[in-house]
C-alpha positions as CSV (number, residue, x, y, z in Angstrom):
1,X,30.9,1.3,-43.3
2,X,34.0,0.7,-42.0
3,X,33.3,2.4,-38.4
4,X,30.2,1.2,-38.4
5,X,31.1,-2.5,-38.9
6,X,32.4,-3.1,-35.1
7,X,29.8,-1.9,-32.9
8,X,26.8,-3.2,-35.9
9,X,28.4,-6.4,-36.1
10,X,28.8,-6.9,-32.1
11,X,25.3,-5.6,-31.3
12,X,24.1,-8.3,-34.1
13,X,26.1,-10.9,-33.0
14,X,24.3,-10.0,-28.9
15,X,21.1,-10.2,-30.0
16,X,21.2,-12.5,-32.6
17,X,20.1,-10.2,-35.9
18,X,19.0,-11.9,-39.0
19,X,21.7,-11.8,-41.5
20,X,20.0,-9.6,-43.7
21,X,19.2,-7.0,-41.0
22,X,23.4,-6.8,-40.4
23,X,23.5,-6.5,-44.5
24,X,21.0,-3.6,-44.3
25,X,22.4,-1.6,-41.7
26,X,25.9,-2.0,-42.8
27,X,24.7,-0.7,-46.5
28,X,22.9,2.1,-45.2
29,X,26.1,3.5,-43.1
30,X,27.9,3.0,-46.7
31,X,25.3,5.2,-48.5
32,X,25.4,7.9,-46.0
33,X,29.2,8.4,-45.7
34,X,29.0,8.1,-49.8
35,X,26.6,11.0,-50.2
36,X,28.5,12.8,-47.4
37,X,32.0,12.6,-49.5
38,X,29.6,13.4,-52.7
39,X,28.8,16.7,-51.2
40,X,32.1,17.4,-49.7
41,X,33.5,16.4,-53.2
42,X,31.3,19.0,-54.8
43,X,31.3,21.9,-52.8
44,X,34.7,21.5,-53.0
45,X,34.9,21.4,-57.0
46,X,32.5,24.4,-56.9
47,X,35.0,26.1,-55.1
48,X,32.1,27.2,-52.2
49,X,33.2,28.8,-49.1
50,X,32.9,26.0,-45.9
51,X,32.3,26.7,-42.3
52,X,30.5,29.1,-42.7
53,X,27.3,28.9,-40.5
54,X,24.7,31.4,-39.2
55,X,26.4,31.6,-36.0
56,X,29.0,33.5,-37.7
57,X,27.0,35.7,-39.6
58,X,27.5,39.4,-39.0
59,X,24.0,41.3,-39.2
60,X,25.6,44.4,-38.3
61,X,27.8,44.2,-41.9
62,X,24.8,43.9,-44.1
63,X,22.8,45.9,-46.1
64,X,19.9,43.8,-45.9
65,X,17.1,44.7,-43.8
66,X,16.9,43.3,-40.4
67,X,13.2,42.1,-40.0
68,X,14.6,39.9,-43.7
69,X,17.7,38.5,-42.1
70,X,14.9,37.4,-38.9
71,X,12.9,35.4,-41.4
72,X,15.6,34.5,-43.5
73,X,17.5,32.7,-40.2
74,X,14.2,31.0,-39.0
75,X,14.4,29.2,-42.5
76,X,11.0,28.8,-42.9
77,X,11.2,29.2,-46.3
78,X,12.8,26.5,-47.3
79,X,9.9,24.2,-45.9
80,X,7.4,26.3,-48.0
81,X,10.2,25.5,-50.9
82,X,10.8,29.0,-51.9
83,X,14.0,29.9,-53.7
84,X,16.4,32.5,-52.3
85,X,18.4,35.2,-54.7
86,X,21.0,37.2,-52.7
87,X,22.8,39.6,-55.2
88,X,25.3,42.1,-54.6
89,X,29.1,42.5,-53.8
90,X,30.8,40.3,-51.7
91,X,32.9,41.5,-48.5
92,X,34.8,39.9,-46.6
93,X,36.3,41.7,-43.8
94,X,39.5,39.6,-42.5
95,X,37.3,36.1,-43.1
């Protein structure tokens, strides 16, 4: 909220927002950077790996099939809400 407050509280203040619209926008930014520090909070506790991304994944270093890495990257499946079980040892080659 605190970023937010300057440039939310100028625009209001130039075009003459309703109190409660200033209120509204100002709580929302506060929700969003609370649920961002939630998850950083608990993918921290959980002791997760972070930054990893796709971009750095290394198809060539995996035993799973090609064609299922394709589909698997286009994430499709999490629209159709389909779970995904990856089992198997973990390698990490100088990451």
């Amino acid at each position: 909220m605190r970023k937010a407050a300057p440039d939310v509280l100028a625009t209001a203040r130039a075009q003459r927002w309703d109190p409660a619209e200033v209120l509204r926008l100002l709580i929302a930014e506060e929700v969003i950077g609370r649920d961002a520090a939630t998850r950083r909070l608990r993918r921290h506790s959980a002791n997760f790996p972070t930054g990893k991304t796709l971009a750095s994944w290394r198809a060539e270093d995996s035993t799973i099939p090609e064609p299922t890495q394709n589909s698997l990257v286009t994430l499709e499946w999490i629209g159709r809400a389909e779970n995904l079980v990856i089992a198997g040892p973990s390698v990490i080659n100088g990451a």
